[in-house]
C-alpha positions in Angstrom: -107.0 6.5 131.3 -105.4 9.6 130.4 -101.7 9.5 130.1 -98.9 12.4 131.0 -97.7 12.6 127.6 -101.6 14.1 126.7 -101.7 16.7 129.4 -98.2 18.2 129.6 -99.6 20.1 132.9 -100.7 16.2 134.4 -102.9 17.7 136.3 -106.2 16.4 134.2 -109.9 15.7 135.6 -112.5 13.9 134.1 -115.6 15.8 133.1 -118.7 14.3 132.3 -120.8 15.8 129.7 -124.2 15.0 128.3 -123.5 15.0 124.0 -126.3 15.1 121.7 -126.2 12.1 119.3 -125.7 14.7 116.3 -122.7 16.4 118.3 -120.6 12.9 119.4 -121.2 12.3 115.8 -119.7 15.9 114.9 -116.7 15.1 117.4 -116.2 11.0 115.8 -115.9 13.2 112.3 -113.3 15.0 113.4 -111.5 12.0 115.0 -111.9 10.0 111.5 -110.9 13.0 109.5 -107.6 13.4 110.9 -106.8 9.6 111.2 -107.6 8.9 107.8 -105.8 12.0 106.8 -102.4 11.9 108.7 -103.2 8.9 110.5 -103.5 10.2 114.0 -106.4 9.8 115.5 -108.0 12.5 118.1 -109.9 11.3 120.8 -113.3 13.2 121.7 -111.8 14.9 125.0 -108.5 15.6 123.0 -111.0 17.5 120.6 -112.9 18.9 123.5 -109.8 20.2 125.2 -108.6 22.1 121.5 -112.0 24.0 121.7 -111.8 25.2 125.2 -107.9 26.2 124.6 -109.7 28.4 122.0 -112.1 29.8 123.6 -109.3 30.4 126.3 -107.2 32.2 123.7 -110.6 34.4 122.7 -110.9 35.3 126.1 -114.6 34.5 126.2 -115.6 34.7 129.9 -119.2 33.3 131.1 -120.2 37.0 132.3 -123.7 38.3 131.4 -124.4 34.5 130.0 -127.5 32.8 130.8 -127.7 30.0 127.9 -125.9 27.6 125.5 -127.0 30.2 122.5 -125.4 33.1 124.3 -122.2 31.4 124.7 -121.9 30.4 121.3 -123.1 33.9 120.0 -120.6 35.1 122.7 -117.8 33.0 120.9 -119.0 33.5 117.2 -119.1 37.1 117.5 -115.3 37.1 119.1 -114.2 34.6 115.8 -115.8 37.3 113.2 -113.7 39.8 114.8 -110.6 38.4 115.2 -111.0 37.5 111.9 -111.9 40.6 110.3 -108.7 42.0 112.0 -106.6 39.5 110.7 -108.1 40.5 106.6 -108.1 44.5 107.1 -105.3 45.7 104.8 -101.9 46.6 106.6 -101.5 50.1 106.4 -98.2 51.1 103.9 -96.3 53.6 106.4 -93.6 54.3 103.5 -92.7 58.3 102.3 -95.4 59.1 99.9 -98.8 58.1 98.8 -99.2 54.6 97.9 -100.5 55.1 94.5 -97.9 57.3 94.0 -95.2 56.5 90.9 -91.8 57.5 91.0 -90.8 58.1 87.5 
């Protein structure tokens, strides 16, 4: 049962989905992670939910997909570059060169 206080929007649905042994197992690690770590444990669709949020915020959309393996290329290659924009150097608009010494 899913409860109001989980889906702020209550507007939920229940999706069945067809898990590979090695990816409930992926999801239960997750789950025993954070209740051994701040004792709160996630459920699987709590988990589920995060990763489509994500993919929400990458705005990944399904065109020109055909497969599993494009989609996670698809979402992959949108993580590498939101990450590589997040390490480039912030550009030092201050008077003067920055290797520049005022003496």
């Amino acid at each position: 049962m899913i409860k109001k206080s989980d889906n702020p929007n209550g507007n939920a649905h229940r999706v069945v989905a067809f898990l590979t042994r090695d990816e409930i197992d992926f999801l239960d690690k997750i789950s025993k992670d954070a209740l051994f770590s701040v004792g709160n444990k996630l459920s699987r669709s709590k988990i589920i939910s995060a990763i489509v949020n994500v993919i929400r915020k990458l705005q990944i959309d399904g065109r020109g997909l055909s497969s599993k393996k494009e989609l996670e290329a698809k979402v992959l290659k949108a993580i590498t570059q939101m990450s590589q924009e997040t390490k480039k150097p912030q550009q030092n608009h201050s008077r003067g060169d920055q290797n520049e010494r005022v003496l």
